[in-house]
PDB file with SEQRES, HELIX, SHEET and CRYST1 records, atoms N, CA, C and O in Angstrom:
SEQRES   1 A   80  UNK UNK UNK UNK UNK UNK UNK UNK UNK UNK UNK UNK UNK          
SEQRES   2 A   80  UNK UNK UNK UNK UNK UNK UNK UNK UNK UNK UNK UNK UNK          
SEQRES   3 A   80  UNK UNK UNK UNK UNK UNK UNK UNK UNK UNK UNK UNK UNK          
SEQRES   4 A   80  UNK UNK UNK UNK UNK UNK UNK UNK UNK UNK UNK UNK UNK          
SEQRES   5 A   80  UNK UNK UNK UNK UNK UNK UNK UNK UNK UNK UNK UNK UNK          
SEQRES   6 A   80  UNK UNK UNK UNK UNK UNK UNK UNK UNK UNK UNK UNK UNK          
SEQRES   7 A   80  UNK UNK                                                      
HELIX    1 AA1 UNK A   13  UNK A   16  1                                   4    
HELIX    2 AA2 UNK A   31  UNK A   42  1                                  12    
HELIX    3 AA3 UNK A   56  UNK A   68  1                                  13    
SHEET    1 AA1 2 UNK A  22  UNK A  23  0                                        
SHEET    2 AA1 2 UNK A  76  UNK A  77 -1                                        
CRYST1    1.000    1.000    1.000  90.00  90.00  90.00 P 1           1          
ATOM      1  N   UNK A   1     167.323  65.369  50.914  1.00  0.00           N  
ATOM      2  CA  UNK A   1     168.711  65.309  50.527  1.00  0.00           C  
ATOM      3  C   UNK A   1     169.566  65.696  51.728  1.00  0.00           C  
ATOM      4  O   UNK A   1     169.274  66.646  52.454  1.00  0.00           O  
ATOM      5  N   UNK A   2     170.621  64.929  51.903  1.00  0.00           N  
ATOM      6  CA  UNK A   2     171.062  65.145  52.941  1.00  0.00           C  
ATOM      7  C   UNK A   2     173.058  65.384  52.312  1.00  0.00           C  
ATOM      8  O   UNK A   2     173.668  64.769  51.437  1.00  0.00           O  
ATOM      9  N   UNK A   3     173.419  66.270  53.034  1.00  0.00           N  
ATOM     10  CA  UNK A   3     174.845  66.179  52.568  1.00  0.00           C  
ATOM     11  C   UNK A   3     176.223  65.737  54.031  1.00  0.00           C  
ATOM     12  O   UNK A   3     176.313  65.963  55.237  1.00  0.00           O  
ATOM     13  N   UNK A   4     176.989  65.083  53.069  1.00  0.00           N  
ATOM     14  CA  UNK A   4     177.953  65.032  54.613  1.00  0.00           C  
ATOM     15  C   UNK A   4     179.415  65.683  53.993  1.00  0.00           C  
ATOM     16  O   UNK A   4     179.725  65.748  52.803  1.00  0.00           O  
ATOM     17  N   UNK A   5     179.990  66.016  54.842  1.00  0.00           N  
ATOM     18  CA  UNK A   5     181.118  66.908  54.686  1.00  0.00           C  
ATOM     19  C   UNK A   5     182.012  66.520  55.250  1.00  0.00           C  
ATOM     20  O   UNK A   5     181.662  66.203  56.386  1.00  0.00           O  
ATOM     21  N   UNK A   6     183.362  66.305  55.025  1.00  0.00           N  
ATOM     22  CA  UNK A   6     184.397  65.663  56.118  1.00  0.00           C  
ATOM     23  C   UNK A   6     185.631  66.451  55.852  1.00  0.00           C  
ATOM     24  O   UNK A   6     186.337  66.596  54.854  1.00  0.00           O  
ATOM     25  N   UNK A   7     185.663  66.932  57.120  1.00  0.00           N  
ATOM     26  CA  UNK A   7     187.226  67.896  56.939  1.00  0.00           C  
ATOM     27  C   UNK A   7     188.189  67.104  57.470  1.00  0.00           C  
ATOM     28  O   UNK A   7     188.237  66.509  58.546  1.00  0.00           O  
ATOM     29  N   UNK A   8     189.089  67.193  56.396  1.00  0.00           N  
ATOM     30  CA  UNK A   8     190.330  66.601  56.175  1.00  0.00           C  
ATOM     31  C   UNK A   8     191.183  67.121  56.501  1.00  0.00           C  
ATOM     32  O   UNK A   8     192.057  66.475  57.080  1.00  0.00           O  
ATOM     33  N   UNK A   9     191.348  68.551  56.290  1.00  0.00           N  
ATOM     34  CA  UNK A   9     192.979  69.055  56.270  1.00  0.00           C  
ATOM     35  C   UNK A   9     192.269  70.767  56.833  1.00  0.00           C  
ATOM     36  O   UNK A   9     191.428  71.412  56.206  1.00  0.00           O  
ATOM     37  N   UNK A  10     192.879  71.146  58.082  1.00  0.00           N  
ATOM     38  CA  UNK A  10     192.729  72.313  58.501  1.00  0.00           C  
ATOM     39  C   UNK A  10     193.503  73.002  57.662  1.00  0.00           C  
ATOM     40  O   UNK A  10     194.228  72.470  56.821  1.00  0.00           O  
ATOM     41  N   UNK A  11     193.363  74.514  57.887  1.00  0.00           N  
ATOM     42  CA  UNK A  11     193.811  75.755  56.717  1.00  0.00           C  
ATOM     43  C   UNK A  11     195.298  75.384  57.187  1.00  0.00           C  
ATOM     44  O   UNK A  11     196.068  75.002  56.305  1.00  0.00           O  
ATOM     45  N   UNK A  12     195.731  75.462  58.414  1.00  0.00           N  
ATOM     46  CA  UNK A  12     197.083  75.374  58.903  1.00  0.00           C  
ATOM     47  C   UNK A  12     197.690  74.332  58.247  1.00  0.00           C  
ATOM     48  O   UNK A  12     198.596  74.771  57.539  1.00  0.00           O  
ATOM     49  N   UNK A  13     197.555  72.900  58.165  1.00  0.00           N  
ATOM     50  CA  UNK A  13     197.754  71.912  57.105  1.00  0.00           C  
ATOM     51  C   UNK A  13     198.497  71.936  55.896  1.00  0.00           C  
ATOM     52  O   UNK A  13     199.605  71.742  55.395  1.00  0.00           O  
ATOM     53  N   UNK A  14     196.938  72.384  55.615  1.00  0.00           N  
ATOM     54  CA  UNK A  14     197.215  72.879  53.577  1.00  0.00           C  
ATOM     55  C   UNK A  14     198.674  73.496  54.022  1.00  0.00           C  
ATOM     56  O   UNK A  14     199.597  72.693  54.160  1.00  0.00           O  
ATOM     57  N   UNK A  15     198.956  75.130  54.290  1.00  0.00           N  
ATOM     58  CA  UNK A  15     199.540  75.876  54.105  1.00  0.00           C  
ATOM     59  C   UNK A  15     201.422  75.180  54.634  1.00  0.00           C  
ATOM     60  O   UNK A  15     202.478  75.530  54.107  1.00  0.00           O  
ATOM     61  N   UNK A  16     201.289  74.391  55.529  1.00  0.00           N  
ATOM     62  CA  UNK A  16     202.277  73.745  55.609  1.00  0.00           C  
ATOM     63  C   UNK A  16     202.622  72.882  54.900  1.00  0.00           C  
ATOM     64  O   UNK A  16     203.830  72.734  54.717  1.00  0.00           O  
ATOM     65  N   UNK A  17     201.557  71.906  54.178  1.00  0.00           N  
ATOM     66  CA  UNK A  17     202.380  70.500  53.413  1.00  0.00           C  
ATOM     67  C   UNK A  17     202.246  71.135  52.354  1.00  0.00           C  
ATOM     68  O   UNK A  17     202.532  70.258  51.539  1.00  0.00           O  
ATOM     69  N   UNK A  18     201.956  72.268  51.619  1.00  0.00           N  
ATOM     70  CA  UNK A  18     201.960  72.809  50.396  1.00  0.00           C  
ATOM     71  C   UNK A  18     201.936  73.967  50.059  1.00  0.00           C  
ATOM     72  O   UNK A  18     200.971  74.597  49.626  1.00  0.00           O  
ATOM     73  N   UNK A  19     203.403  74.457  50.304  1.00  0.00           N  
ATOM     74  CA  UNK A  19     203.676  76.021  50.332  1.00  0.00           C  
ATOM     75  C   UNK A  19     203.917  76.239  48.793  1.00  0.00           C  
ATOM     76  O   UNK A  19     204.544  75.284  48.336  1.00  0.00           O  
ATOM     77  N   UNK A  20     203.681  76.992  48.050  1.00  0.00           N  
ATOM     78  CA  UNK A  20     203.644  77.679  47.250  1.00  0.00           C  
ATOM     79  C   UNK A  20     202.548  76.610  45.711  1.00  0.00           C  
ATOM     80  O   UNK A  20     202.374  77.010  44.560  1.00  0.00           O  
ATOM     81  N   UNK A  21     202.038  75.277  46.326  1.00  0.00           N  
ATOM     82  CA  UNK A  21     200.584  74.698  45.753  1.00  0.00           C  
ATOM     83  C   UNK A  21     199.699  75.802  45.354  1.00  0.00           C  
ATOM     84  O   UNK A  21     199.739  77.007  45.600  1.00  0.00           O  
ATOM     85  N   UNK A  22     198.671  74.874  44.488  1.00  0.00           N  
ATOM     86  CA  UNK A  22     197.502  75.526  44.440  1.00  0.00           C  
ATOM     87  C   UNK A  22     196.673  74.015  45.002  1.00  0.00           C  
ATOM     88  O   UNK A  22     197.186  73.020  44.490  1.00  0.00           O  
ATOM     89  N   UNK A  23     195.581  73.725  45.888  1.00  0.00           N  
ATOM     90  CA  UNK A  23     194.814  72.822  46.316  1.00  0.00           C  
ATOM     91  C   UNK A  23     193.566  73.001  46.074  1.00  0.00           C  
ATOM     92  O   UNK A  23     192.827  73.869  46.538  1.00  0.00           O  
ATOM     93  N   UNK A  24     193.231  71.838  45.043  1.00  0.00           N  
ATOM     94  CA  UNK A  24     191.819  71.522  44.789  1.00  0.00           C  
ATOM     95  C   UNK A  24     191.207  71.009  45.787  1.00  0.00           C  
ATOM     96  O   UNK A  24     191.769  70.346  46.658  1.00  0.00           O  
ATOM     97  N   UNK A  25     189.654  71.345  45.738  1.00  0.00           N  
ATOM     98  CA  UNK A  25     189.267  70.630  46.592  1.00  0.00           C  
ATOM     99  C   UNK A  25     187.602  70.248  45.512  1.00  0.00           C  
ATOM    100  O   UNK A  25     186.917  71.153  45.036  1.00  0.00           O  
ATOM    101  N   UNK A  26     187.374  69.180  45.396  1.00  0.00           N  
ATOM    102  CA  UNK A  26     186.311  68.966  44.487  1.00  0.00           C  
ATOM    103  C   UNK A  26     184.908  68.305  45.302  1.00  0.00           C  
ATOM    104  O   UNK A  26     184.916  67.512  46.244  1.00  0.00           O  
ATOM    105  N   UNK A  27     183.672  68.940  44.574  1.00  0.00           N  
ATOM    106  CA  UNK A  27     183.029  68.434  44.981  1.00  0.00           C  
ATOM    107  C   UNK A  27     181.455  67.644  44.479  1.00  0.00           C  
ATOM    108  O   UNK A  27     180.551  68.466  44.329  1.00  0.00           O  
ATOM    109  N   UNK A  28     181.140  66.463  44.267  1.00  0.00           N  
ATOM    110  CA  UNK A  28     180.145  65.847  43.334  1.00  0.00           C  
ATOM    111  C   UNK A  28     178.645  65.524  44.357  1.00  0.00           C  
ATOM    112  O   UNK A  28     178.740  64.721  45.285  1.00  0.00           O  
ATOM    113  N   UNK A  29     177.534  66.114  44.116  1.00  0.00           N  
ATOM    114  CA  UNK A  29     176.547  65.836  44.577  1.00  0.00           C  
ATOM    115  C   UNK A  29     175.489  64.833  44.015  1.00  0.00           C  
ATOM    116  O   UNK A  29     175.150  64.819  42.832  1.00  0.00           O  
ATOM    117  N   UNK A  30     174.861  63.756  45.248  1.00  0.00           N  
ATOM    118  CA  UNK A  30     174.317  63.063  44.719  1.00  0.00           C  
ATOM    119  C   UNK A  30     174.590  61.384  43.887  1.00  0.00           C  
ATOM    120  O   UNK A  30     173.921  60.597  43.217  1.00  0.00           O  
ATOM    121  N   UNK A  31     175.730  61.463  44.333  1.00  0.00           N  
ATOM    122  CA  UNK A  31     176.305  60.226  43.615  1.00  0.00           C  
ATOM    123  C   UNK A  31     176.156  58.852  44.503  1.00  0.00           C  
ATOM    124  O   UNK A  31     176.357  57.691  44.148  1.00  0.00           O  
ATOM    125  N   UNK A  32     175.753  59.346  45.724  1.00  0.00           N  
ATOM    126  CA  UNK A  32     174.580  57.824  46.174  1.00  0.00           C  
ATOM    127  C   UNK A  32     173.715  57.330  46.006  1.00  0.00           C  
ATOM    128  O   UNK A  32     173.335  56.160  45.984  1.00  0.00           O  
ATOM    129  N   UNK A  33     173.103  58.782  45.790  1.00  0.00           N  
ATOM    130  CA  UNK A  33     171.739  58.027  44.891  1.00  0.00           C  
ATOM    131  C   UNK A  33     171.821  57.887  43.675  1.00  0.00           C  
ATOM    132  O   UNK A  33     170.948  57.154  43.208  1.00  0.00           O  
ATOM    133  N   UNK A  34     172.906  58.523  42.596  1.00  0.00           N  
ATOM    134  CA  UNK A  34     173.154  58.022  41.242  1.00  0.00           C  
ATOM    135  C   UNK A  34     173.202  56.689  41.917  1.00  0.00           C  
ATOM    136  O   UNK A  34     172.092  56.200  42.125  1.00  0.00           O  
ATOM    137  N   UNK A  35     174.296  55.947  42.330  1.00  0.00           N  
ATOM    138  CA  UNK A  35     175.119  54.840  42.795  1.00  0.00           C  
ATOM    139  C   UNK A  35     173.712  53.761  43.382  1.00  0.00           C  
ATOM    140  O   UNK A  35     173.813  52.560  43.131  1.00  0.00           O  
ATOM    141  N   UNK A  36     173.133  53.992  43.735  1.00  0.00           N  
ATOM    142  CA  UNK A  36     171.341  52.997  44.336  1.00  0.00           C  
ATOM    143  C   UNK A  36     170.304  52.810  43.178  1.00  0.00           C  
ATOM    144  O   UNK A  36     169.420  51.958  43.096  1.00  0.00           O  
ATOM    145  N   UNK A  37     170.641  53.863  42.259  1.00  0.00           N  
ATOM    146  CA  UNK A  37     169.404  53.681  41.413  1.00  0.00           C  
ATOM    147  C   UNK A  37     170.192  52.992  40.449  1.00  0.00           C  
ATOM    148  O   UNK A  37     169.494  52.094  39.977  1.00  0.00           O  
ATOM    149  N   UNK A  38     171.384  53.002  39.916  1.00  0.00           N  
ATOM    150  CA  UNK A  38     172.019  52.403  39.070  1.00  0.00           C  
ATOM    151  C   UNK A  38     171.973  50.661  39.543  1.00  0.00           C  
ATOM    152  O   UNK A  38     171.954  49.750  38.716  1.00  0.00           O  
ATOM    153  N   UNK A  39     171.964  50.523  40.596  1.00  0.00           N  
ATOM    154  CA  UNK A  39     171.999  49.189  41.411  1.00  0.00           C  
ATOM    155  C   UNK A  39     170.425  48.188  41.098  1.00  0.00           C  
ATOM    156  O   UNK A  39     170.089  47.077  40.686  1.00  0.00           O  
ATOM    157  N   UNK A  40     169.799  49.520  41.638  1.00  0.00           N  
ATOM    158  CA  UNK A  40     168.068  48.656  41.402  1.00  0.00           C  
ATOM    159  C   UNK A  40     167.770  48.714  40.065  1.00  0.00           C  
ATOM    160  O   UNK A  40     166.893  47.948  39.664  1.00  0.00           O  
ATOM    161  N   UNK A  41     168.464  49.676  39.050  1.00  0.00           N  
ATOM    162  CA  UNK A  41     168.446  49.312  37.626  1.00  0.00           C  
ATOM    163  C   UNK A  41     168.639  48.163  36.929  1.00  0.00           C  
ATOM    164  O   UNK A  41     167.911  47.478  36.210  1.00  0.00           O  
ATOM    165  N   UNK A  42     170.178  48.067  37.419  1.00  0.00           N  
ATOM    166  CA  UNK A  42     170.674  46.815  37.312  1.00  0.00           C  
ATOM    167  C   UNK A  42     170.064  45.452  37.033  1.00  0.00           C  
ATOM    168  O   UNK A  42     170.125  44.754  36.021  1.00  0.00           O  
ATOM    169  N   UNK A  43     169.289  45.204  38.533  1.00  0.00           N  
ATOM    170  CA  UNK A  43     168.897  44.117  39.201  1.00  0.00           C  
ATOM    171  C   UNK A  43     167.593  44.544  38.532  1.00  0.00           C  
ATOM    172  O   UNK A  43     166.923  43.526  38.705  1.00  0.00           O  
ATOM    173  N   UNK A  44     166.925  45.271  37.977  1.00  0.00           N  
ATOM    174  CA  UNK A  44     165.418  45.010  37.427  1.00  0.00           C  
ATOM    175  C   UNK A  44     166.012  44.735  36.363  1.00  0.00           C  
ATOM    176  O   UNK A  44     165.171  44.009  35.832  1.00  0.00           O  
ATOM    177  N   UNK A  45     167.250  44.813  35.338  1.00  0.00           N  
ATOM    178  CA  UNK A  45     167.220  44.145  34.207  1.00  0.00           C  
ATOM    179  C   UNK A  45     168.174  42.863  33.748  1.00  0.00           C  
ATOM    180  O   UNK A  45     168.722  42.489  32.711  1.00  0.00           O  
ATOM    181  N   UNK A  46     168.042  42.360  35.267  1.00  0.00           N  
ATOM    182  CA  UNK A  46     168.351  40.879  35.258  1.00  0.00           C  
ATOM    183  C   UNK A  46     167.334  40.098  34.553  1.00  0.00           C  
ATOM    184  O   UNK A  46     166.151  40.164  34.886  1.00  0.00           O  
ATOM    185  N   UNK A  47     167.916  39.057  33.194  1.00  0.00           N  
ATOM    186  CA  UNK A  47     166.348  38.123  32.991  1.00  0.00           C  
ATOM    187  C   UNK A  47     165.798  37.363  34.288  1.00  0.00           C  
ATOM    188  O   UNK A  47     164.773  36.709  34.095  1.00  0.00           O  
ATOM    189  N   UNK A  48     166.279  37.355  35.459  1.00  0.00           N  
ATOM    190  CA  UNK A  48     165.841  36.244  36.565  1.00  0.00           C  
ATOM    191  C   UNK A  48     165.064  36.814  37.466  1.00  0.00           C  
ATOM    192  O   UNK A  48     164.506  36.099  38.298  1.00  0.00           O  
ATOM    193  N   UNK A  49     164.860  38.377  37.469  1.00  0.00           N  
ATOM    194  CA  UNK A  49     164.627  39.436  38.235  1.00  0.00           C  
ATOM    195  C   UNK A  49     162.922  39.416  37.924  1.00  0.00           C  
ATOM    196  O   UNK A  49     162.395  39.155  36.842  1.00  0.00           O  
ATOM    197  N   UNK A  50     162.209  39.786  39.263  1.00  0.00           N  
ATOM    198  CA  UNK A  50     160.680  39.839  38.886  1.00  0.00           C  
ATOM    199  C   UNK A  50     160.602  40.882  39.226  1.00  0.00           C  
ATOM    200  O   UNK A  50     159.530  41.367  39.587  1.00  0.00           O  
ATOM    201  N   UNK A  51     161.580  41.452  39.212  1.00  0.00           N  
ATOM    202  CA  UNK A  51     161.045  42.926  39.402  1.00  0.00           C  
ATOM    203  C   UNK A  51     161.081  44.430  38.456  1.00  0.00           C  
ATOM    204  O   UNK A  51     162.132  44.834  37.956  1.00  0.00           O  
ATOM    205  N   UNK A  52     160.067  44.993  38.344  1.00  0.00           N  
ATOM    206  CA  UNK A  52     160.164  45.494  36.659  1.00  0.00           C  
ATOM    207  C   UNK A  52     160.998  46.972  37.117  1.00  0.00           C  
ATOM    208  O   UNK A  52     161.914  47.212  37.904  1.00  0.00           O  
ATOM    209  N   UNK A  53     160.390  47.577  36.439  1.00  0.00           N  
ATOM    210  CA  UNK A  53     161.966  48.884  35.984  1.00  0.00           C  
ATOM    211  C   UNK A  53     160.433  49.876  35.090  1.00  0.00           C  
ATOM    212  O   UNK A  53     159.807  49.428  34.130  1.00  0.00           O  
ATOM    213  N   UNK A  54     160.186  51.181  35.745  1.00  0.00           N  
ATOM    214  CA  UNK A  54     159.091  51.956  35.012  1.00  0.00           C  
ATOM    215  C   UNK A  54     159.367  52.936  34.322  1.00  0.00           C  
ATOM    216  O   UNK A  54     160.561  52.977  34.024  1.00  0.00           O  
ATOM    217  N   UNK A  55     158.623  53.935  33.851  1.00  0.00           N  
ATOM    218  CA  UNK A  55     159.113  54.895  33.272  1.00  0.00           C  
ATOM    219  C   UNK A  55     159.625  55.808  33.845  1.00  0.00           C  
ATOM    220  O   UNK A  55     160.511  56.489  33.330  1.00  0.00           O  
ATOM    221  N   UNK A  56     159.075  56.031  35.246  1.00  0.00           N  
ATOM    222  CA  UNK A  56     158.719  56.980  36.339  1.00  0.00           C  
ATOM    223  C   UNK A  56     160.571  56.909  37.165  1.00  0.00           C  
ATOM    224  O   UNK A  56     161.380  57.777  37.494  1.00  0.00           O  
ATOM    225  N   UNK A  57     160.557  55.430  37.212  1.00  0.00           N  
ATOM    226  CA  UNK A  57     161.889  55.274  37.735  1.00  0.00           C  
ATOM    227  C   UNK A  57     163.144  55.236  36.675  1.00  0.00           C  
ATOM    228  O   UNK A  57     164.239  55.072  37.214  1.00  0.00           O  
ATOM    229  N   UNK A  58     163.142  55.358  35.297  1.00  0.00           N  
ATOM    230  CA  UNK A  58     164.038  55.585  34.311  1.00  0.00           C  
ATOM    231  C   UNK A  58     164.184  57.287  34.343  1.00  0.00           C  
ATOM    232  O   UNK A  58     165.261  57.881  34.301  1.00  0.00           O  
ATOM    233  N   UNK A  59     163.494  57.613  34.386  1.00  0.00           N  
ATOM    234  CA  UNK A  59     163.742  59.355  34.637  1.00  0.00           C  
ATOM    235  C   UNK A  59     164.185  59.758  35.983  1.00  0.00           C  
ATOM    236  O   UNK A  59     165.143  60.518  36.117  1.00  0.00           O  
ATOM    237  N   UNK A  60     163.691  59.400  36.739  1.00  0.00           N  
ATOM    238  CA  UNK A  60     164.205  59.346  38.560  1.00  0.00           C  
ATOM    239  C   UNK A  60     165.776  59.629  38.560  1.00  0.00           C  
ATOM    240  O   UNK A  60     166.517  60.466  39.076  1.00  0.00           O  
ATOM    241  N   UNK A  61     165.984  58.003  37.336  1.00  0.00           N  
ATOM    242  CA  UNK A  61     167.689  57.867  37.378  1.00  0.00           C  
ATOM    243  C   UNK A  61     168.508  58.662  36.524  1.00  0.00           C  
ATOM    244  O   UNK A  61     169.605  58.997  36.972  1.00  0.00           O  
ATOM    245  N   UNK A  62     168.112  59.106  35.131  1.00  0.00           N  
ATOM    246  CA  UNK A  62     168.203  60.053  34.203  1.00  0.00           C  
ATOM    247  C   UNK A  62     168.735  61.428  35.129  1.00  0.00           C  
ATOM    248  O   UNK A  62     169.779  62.030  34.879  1.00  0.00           O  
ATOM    249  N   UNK A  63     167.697  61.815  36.352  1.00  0.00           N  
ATOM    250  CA  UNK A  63     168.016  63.189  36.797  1.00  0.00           C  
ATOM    251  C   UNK A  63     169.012  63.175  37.967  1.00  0.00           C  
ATOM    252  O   UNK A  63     169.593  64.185  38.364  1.00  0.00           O  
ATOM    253  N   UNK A  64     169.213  61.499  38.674  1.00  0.00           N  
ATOM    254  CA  UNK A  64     169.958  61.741  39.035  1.00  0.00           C  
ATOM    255  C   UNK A  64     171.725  61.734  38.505  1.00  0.00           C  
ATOM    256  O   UNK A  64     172.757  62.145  39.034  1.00  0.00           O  
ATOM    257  N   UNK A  65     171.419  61.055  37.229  1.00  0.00           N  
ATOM    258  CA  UNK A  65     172.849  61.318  36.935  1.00  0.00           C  
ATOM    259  C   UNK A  65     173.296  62.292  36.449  1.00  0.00           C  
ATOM    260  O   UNK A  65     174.490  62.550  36.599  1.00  0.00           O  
ATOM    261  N   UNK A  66     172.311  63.255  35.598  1.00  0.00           N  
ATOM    262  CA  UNK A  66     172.289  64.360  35.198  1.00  0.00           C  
ATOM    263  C   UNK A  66     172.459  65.039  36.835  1.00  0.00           C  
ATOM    264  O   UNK A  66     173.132  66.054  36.651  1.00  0.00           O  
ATOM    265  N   UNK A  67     172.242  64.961  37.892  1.00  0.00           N  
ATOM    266  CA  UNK A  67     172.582  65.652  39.108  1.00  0.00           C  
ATOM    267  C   UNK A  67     173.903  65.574  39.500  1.00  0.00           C  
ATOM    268  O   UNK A  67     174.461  66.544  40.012  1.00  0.00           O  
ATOM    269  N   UNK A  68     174.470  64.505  39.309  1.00  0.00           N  
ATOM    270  CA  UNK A  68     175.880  64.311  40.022  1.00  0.00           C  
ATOM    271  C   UNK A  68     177.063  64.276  38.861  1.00  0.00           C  
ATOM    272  O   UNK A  68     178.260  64.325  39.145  1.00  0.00           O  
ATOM    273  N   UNK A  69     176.623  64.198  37.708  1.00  0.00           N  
ATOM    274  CA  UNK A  69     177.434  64.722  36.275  1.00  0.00           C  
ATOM    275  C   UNK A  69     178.345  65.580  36.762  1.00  0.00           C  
ATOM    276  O   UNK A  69     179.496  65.192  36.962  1.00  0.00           O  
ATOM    277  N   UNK A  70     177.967  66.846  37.016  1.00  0.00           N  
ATOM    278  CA  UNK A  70     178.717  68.137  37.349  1.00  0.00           C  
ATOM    279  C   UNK A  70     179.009  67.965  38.814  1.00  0.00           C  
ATOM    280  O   UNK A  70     178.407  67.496  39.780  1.00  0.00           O  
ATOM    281  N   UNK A  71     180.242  68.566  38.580  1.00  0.00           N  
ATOM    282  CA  UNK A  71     181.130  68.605  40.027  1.00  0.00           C  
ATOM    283  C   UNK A  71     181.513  70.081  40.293  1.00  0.00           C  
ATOM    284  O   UNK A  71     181.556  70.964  39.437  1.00  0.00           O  
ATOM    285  N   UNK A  72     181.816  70.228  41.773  1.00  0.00           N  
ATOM    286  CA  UNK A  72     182.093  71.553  42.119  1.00  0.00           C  
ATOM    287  C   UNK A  72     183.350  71.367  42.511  1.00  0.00           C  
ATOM    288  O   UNK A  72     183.738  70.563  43.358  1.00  0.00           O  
ATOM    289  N   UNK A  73     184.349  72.551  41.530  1.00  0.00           N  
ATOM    290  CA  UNK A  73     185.720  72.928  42.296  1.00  0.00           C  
ATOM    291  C   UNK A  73     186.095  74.170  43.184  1.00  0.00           C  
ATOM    292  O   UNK A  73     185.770  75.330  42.931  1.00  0.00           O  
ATOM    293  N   UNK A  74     186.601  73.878  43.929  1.00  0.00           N  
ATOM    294  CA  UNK A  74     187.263  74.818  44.521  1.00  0.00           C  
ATOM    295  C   UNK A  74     188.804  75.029  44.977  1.00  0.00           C  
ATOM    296  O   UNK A  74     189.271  74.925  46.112  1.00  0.00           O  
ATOM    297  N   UNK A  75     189.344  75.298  43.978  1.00  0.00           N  
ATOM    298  CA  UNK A  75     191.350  76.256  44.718  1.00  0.00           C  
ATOM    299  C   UNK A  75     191.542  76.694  45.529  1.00  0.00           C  
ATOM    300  O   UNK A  75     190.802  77.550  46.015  1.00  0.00           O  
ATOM    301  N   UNK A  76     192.361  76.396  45.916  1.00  0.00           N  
ATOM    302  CA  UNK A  76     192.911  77.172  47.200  1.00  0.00           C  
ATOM    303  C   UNK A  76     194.055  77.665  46.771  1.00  0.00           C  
ATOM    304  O   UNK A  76     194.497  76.676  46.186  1.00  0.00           O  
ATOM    305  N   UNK A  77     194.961  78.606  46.625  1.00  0.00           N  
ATOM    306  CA  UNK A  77     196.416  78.680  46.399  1.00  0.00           C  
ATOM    307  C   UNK A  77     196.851  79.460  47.751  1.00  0.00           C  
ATOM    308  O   UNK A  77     196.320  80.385  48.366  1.00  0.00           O  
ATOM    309  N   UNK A  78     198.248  78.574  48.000  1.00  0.00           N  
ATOM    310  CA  UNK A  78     198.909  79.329  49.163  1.00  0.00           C  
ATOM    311  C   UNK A  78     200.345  79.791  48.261  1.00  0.00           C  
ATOM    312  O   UNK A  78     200.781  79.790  47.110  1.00  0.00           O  
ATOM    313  N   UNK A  79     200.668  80.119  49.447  1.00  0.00           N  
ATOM    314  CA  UNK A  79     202.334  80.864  49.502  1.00  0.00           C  
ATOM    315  C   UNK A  79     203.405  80.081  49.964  1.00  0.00           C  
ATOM    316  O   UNK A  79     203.419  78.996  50.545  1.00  0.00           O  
ATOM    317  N   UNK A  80     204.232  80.780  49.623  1.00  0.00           N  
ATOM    318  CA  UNK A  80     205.774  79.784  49.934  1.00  0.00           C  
ATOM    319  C   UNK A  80     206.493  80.469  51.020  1.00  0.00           C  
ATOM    320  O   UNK A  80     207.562  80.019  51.433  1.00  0.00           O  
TER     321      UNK A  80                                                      
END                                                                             
């Protein structure tokens, strides 16, 4: 598992374009590979598709959506 992180807005930022805000910042893990397995799901339950779909890989996808379901928040509140 690999994670990537992209900073957007330095602390100095926030505190300037949003003085007396509170700033979410949210965060969902795993939703590429929700997003790939939902894909090869897909495409194994094409009727044109020879390619099958197992049990092994119905649970695979089960945990990953159950993985990326829940999201992480985090607030920030500044001052005015």
């Amino acid at each position: 598992m690999h994670i990537v992180l992209s900073l957007l807005f330095t602390q100095d930022d926030i505190i300037r374009h949003a003085p007396g805000y509170a700033v979410m910042f949210m965060f969902q893990f795993g939703l590429e590979r929700a997003e790939m397995l939902t894909k090869q799901k897909r495409a194994a339950s094409d009727s044109r598709s020879t390619l099958g779909w197992s049990v092994v890989q119905e649970q695979e996808w089960k945990r990953a959506i159950d993985k990326c379901s829940a999201a992480e928040v985090l607030w920030v509140g500044t001052s005015s």
